[in-house]
VEXKOLDO-668757 format. One line per field, with one value per residue (C-alpha): y, z, x; residue in one letter; chain. Coordinates in steps of 0.05 Angstrom, whole numbers, always signed. Example, Ala and Ser with C-alpha at 12.3 -4.5 7.8 and 13.67 -1.06 7.14 Angstrom:
y	-90 -21 $
z	+156 +143 $
x	+246 +273 $
aa	A S $
ch	A A $
//
This chain:
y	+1060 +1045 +993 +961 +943 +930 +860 +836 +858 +817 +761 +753 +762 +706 +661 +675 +662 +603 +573 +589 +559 +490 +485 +499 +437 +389 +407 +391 +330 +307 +333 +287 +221 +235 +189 +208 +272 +268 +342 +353 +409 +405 +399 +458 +505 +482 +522 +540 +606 +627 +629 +573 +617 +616 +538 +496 +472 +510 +568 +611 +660 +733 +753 +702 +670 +609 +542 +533 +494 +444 +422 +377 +335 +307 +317 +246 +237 +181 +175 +176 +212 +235 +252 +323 +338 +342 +408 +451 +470 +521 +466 +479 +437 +376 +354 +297 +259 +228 +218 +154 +159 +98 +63 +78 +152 +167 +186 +246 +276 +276 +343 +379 +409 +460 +417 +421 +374 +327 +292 +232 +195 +155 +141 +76 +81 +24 -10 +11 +82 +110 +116 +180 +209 +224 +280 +324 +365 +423 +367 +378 +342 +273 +230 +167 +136 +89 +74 +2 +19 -53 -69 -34 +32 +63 +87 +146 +179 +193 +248 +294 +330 +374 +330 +340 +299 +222 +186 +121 +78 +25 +5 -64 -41 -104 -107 -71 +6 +34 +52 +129 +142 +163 +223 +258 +302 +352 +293 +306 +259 +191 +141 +76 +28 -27 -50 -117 -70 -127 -131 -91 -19 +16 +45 +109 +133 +160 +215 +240 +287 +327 +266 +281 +220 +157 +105 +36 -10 -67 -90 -154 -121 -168 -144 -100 -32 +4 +44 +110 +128 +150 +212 +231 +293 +318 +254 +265 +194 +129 +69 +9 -44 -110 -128 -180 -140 -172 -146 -107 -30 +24 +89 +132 +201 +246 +281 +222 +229 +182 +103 +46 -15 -74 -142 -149 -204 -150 -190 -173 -124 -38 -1 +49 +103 +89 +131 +189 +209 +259 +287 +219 +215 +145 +93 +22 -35 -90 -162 -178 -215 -171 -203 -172 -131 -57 -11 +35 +108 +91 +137 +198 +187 +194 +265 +265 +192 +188 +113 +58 -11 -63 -119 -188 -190 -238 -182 -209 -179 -136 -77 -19 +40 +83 +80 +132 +188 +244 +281 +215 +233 +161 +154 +79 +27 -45 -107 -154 -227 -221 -256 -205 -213 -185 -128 -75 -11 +39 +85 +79 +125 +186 +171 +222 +206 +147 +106 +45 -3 -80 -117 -186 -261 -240 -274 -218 -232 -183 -158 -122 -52 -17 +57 +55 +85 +136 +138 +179 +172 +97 +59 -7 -45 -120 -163 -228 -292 -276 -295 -238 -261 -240 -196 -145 -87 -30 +26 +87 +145 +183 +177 +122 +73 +120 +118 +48 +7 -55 -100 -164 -205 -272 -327 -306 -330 -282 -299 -271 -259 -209 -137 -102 -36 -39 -57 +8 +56 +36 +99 +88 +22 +38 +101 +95 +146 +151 +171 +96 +112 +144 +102 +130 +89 +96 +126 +179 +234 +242 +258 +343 +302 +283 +207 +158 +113 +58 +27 -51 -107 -179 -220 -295 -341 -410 -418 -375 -311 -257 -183 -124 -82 -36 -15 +28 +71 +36 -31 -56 -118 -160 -208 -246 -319 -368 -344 -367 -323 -349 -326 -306 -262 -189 -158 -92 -131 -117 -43 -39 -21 -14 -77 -124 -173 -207 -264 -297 -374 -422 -392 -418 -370 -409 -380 -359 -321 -258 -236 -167 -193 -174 -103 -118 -95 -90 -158 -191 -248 -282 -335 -369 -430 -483 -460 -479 -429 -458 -455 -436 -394 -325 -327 -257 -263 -275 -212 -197 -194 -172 -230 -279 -321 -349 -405 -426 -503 -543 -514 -542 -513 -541 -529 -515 -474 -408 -399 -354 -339 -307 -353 -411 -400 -423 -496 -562 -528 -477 -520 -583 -604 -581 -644 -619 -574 -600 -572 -545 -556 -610 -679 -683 -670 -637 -690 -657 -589 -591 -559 -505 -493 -472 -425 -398 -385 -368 -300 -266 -293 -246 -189 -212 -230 -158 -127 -173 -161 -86 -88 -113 -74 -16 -43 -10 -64 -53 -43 -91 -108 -178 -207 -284 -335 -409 -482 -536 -576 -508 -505 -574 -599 -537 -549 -523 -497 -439 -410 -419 -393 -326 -316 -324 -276 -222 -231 -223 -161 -130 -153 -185 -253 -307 -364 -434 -462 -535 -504 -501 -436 -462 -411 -387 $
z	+430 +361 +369 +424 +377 +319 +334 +363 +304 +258 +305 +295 +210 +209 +257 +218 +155 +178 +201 +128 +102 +147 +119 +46 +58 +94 +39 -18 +16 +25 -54 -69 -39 -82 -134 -176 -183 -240 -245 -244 -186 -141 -192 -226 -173 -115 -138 -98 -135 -94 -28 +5 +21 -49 -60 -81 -15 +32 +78 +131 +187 +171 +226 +216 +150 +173 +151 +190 +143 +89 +43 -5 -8 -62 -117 -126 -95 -83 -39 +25 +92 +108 +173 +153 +166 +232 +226 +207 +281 +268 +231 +256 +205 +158 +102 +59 +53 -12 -41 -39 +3 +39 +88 +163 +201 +222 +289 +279 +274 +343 +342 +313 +377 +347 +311 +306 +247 +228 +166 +132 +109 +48 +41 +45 +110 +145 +214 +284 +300 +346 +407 +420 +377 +452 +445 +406 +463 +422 +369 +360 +302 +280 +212 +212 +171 +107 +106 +132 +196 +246 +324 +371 +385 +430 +497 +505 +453 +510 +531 +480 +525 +472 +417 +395 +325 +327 +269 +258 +222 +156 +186 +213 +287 +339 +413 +456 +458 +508 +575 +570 +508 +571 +581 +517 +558 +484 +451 +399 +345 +352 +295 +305 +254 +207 +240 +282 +357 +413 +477 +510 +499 +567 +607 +617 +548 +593 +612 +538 +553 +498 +445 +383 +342 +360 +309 +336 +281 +238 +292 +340 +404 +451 +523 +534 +510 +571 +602 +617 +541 +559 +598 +537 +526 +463 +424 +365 +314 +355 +307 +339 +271 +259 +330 +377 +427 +465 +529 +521 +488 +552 +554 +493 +502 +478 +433 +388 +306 +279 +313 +278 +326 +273 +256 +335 +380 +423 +457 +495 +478 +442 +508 +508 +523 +446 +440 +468 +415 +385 +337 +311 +246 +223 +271 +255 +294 +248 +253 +325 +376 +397 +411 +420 +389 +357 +412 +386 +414 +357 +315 +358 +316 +248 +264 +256 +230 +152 +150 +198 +198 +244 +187 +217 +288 +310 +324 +328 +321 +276 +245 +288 +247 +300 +272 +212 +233 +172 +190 +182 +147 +127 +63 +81 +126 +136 +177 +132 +162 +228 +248 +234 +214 +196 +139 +125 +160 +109 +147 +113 +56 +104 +87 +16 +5 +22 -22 -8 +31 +53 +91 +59 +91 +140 +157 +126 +110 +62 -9 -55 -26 -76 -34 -53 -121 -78 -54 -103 -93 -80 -112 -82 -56 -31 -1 -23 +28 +63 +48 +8 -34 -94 -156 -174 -187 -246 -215 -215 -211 -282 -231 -199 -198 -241 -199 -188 -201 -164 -141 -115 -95 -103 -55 -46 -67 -115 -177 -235 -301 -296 -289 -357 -332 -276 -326 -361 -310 -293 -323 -290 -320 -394 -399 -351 -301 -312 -364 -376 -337 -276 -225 -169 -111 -66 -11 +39 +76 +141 +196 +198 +151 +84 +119 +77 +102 +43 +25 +19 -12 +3 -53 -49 -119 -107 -31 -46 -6 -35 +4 -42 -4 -43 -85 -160 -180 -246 -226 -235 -220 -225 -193 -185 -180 -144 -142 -177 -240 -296 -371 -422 -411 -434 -495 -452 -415 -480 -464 -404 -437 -375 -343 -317 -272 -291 -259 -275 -253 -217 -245 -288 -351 -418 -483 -526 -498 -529 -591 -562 -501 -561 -535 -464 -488 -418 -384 -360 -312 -340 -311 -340 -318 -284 -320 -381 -439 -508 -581 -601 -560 -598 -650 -638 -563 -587 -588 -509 -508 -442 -418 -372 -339 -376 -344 -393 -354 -344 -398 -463 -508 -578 -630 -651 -602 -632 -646 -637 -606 -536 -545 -541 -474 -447 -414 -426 -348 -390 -426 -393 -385 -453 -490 -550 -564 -600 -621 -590 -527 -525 -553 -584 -663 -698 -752 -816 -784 -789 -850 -830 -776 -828 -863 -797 -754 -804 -773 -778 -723 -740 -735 -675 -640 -649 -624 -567 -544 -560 -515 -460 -453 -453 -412 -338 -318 -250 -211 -153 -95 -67 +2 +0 +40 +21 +34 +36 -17 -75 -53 -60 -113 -166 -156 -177 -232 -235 -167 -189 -258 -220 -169 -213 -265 -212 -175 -239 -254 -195 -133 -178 -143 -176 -140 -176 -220 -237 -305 -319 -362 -445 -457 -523 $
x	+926 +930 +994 +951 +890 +921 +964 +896 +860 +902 +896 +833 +837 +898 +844 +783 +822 +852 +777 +752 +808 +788 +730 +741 +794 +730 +685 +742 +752 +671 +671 +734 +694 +627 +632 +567 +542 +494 +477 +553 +527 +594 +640 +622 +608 +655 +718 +781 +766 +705 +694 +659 +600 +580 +582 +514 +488 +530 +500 +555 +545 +536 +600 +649 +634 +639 +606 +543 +487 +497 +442 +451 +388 +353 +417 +430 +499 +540 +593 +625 +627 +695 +729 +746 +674 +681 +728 +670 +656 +602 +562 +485 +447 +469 +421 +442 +369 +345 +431 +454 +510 +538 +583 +588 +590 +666 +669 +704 +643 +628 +664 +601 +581 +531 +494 +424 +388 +423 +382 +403 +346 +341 +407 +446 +489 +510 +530 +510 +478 +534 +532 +576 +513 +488 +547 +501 +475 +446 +406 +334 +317 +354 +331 +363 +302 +304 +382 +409 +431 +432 +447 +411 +382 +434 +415 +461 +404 +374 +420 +396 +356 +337 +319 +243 +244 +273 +263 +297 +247 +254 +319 +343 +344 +341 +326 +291 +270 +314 +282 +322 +281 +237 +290 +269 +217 +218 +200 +143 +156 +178 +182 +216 +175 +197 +250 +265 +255 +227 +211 +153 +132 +175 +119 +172 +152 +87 +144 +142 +85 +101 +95 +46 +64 +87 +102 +110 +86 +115 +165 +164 +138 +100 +57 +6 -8 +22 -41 +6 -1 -71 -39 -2 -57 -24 -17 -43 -22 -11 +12 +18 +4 +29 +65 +45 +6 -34 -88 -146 -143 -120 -162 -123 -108 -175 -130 -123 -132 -102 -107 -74 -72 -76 -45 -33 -74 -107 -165 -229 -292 -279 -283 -331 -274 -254 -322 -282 -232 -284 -233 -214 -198 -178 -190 -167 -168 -167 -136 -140 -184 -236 -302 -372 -414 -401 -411 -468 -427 -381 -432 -413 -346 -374 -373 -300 -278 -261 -236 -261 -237 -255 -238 -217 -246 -302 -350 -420 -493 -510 -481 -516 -549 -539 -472 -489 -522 -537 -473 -427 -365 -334 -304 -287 -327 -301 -323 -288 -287 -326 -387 -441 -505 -579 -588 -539 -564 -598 -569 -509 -541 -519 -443 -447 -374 -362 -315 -308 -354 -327 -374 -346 -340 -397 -461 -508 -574 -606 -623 -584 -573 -602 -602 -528 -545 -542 -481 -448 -378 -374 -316 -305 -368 -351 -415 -372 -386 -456 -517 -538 -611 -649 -636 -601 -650 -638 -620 -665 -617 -578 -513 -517 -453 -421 -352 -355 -290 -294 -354 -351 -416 -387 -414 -479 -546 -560 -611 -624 -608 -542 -562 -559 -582 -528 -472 -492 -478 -404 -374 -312 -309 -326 -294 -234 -217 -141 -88 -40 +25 -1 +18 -39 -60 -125 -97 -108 -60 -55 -12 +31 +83 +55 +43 -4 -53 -73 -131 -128 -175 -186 -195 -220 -215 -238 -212 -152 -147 -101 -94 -85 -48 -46 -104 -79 -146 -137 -160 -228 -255 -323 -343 -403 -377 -410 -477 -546 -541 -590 -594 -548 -480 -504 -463 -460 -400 -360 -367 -333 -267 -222 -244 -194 -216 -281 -316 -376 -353 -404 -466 -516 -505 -523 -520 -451 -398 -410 -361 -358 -316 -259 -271 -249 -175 -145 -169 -122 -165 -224 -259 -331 -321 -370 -430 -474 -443 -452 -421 -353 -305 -303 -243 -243 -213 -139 -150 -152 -68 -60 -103 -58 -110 -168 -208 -267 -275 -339 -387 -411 -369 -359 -313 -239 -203 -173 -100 -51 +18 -14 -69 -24 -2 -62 -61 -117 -138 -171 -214 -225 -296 -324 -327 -345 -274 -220 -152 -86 -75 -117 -106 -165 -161 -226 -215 -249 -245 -163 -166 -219 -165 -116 -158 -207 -142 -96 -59 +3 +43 +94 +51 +16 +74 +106 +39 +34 +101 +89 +28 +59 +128 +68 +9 +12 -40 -65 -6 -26 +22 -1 -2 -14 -40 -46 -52 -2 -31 -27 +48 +71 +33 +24 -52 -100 -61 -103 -90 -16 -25 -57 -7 +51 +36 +6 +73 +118 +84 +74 +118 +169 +173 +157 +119 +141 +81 +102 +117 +46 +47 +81 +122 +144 $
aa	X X X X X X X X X X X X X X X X X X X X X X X X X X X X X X X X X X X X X X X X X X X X X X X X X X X X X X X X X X X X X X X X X X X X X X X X X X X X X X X X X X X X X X X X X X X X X X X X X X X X X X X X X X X X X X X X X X X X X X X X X X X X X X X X X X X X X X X X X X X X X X X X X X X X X X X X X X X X X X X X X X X X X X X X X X X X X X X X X X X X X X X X X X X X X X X X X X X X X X X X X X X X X X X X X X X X X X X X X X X X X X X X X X X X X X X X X X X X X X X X X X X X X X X X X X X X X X X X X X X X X X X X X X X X X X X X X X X X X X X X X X X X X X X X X X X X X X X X X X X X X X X X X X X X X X X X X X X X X X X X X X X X X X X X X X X X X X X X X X X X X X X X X X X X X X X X X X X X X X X X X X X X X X X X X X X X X X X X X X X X X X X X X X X X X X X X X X X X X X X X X X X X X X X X X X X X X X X X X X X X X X X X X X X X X X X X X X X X X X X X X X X X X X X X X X X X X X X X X X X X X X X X X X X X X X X X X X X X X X X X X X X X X X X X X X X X X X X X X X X X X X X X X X X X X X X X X X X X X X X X X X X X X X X X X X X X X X X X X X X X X X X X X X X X X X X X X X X X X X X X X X X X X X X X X X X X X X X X X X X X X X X X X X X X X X X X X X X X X X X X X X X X X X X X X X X X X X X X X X X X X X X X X X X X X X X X X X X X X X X X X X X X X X X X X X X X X X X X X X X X X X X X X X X X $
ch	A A A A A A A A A A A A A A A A A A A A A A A A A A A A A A A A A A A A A A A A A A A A A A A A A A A A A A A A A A A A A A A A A A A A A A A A A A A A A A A A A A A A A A A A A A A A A A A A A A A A A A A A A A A A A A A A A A A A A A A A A A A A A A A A A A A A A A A A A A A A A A A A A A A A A A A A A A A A A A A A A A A A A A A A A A A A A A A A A A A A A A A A A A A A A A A A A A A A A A A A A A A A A A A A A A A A A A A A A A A A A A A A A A A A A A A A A A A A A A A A A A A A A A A A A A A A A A A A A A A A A A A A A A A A A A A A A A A A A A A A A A A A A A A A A A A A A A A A A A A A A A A A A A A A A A A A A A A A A A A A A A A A A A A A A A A A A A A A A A A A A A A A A A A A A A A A A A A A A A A A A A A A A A A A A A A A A A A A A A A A A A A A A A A A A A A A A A A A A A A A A A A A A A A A A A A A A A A A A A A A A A A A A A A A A A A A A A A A A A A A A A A A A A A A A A A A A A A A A A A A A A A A A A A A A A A A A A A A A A A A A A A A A A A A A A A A A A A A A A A A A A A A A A A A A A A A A A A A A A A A A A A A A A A A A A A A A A A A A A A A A A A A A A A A A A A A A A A A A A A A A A A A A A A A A A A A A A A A A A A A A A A A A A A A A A A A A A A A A A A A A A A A A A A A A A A A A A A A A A A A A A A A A A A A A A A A A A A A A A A A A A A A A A A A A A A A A A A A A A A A A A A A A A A A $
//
């Protein structure tokens, strides 16, 4: 018995040996082909001298020790994939994601039969997905996401009858979605945004009835919304944004948190079965073509909703207070750019924590809402471009405003002298709310995967529309341009430390500017122009050395202009209109004052330059990522120099493309 069992038993030791031995030789040869390994992880802990099974990254079976998990994410490799990895035959689960591996997948890793997850997101692999990928028969879960794969999405990925996770988004995919995406019956998540996909939206992908999320958005899909998704009962997240959609919104699954159907040209009326999703959470259905009024049963989803955007529509009526019952929820409202009118509903007092309110470039008709003292939690209010009236009250309330970063009520007819009282409240703004270097923006989670959704702004200087789309906490704006503003400029504005965006242009504020705008140490946009201000400009604001657009045009201002290297940067568009200024840049001399130039302005330009410089290899300014529209005229002809001057320096700092100027900023 015994010479019966034992050539078998060695059999089996020479053939397990012999496995081990293949994949100690694929994972010396993937090791070989990493070119940076910063921690220096596989280099000292891959050795010949132990076995595989105790390598970084690698996990075996308990029975035949083989290789069956690899896990190297998020060590900061570079390198290659190498054919040898498709020897380790017991391979379940490959994790690369976050490395910065490159180049294309060799197809002798077809061989990986067992394989399960197969992660490689956020690296930089190249060329077409494969097609013999449809081999995998045993995949659940495939991240292709965030690398540069191209061509198109292969249909034979619709053989993976078992796949339940496909993510292949912030690629360059063209062409259509295939229609045997419909095959994935396990399908529950299903991300294929930011790519260059086409074509409609295949009406199999009602088969998926086990989809939760389905990511669509920021491709070049055209048709209608296919009416099948409404059967999809366990949909959870349907994101649809910036496509060319057109047709009216289908009935949506019940189930439905999370709705993102903007930036399309979706047409007709909100049907009232949008009033269904009663566990919606964020409903956005901004930028498109939908006409009427706002269907009052949108208040039975302030039970549920946190963020509700309609911006961009051509909704009419008024804004129904039905719409905030006591319970509301919201932490965001918008109606940017529609066509409403009336008051805003007082209602809106139930929303305790809301954030941010935008009911800008509307045709509102009311008061200053002076209930929203109340709102305790409010950050960004924007009433800019209605028809907004009277003055801005004090407000009653110890807290009120006191989390209040940005407020725009420009083009209204507001009167008035400024509000001193209401200056005094904006904690947020004096004190600052954030440590310099925390990069933070106002955003939101959603979604079972750590998704974001992101608060934007629309911003309007002088007929020049800028998007924020992203908003940093840090910023803080005011603005209360073009409006009917009477009286002196308050010396309270120099308390608001943090400010860095203010605004007080088309107005009728006389007086000086005040000295203690010298406080405002992290401005970096300041605009007085077209008013009646008087006296000299401050010598004191050379000290503002973050400040990159100053517009001080059309007042009576007299005097020699102040001097210094930052200072100097400024243009004769700062200034123009104030007959009574003279010095650098202008052409105008101040005759007897040249010598009071010498001794009023006299700094240390060495000095000043170092701390300038200083100040701005350490400013975090307001971390803004623009998107821009424009005219023809600002493009071709560098005019006005202003808009240029402001998109320039907002795009150097913050998207890093520059936008030419005419060479209207002196440089130094």
């Amino acid at each position: 018995m015994l010479a019966v069992l034992l050539p078998t038993f060695w059999a089996d030791l020479y053939g397990d040996t012999l496995n081990v031995t293949t994949d100690q030789l694929a994972l010396l040869a993937l090791k070989s082909h990493v070119t940076h390994d910063p921690r220096n992880l596989l280099e000292t802990n891959w050795s010949t001298t132990t076995t595989v099974c105790n390598w970084i990254g690698v996990t075996c079976s308990s029975r035949h020790r083989r290789v069956t998990a690899l896990n190297f994410s998020k060590m900061g490799l570079t390198g290659t994939i190498q054919p040898h990895l498709g020897n380790l035959s017991f391979l379940a689960s490959f994790d690369i994601r976050h490395n910065s591996f490159h180049g294309s997948l060799p197809i002798e890793l077809v061989n990986l039969r067992q394989l399960k997850i197969l992660n490689l997101d956020n690296n930089s692999f190249s060329g077409e997905i494969p097609s013999w990928f449809g081999s995998f028969a045993k995949l659940e879960n495939l991240f292709l996401h965030c690398n540069n794969f191209s061509g198109l999405i292969p249909s034979s990925l619709g053989n993976l009858s078992k796949l339940e996770t496909l993510f292949l988004c912030e690629n360059n995919l063209k062409g259509q979605i295939p229609a045997a995406i419909g095959n994935l019956t396990n399908l529950k998540y299903l991300y294929l945004d930011q790519n260059q996909l086409s074509g409609e939206i295949p009406s199999n992908i009602g088969r998926l009835t086990s989809l939760m999320h389905l990511d669509l958005s920021l491709n070049n899909l055209t048709g209608k919304i296919p009416s099948i998704i409404g059967n999809l009962t366990s949909m959870e997240e349907l994101s649809l944004s910036q496509n060319n959609l057109t047709g009216r919104i289908p009935t949506l699954p019940p189930s439905l948190l999370w709705l993102f159907v903007s930036g399309n040209k979706l047409d007709r009326e909100i049907p009232s079965s949008v009033c269904n999703l009663s566990s919606i959470r964020n409903l956005d259905l901004s930028r498109n073509n939908l006409v009427g009024v706002i269907p009052e049963c949108l208040g039975n989803l302030t039970l549920s909703v946190l963020h509700m955007n309609l911006d961009m529509n051509n909704f009419l009526g008024k804004i129904p207070t039905t719409l905030f019952p006591k319970s509301c929820l919201l932490r965001s409202f918008r109606t940017n750019s529609n066509q409403l009118e009336g008051p805003i509903p007082r209602s809106l007092v139930n929303c305790r924590d809301l954030e941010l309110l935008d009911l800008g470039n509307n045709k509102l008709n009311d008061t200053f809402p002076s209930w929203s003292e109340k709102l305790k939690n409010l950050q960004i209010l924007d009433l800019r471009s209605n028809r907004f009236h009277g003055k801005i009250p004090n407000p009653e309330f110890e807290s009120a405003f006191h989390h209040m970063k940005i407020i725009d009520l420009s083009d209204n007819d507001f009167s008035g002298c400024l509000p001193t009282k209401f200056f005094k409240k904006l904690n947020a703004i004096i004190h600052g709310t954030q440590k310099k270097g925390e990069a933070e923006y106002m955003r939101y989670e959603y979604s079972t995967i750590n998704k974001y959704y992101e608060e934007s702004l629309l911003v309007t200087t002088k007929g020049l529309e800028m998007e924020l789309t992203k908003i940093l906490t840090t910023l803080t704006v005011i603005d209360f341009s073009k409006n009917r503003f009477s009286g002196e400029i308050p010396e309270i504005i120099g308390e608001l430390g943090s400010l860095i965006v203010l605004n007080f242009s088309h107005n009728s504020l006389t007086g000086p500017i005040p000295s203690s705008f010298s406080n405002l140490s992290n401005l970096e946009s300041l605009d007085l122009s077209s008013n009646k201000l008087q006296g000299r400009i401050p010598e004191q604001l050379v000290n503002l050395d973050f400040l990159q657009v100053l517009n001080l045009s059309l007042n009576n201002l007299t005097g020699l202009i102040p001097r210094s290297n930052h200072f100097d940067t400024f243009t004769n568009d700062s200034y123009s209109g104030n007959f009574g200024l003279c010095g650098f840049p202008l052409s105008k001399g101040c005759g007897n004052d040249q010598n009071l130039e010498q001794s009023t302005t006299k700094i240390d330009d060495t000095r000043r330059e170092l701390n300038w410089k200083f100040s701005i290899l350490m400013g975090y300014g307001c971390g803004l990522v623009f998107g821009l529209s424009m005219g023809y005229i600002v493009f071709t002809t560098g005019r006005p120099w202003w808009f240029i001057q402001i998109i320039e320096k907002f795009q150097q700092k913050y998207v890093g493309r520059k936008i030419p100027a005419s060479g209207r900023r002196k440089t130094h």
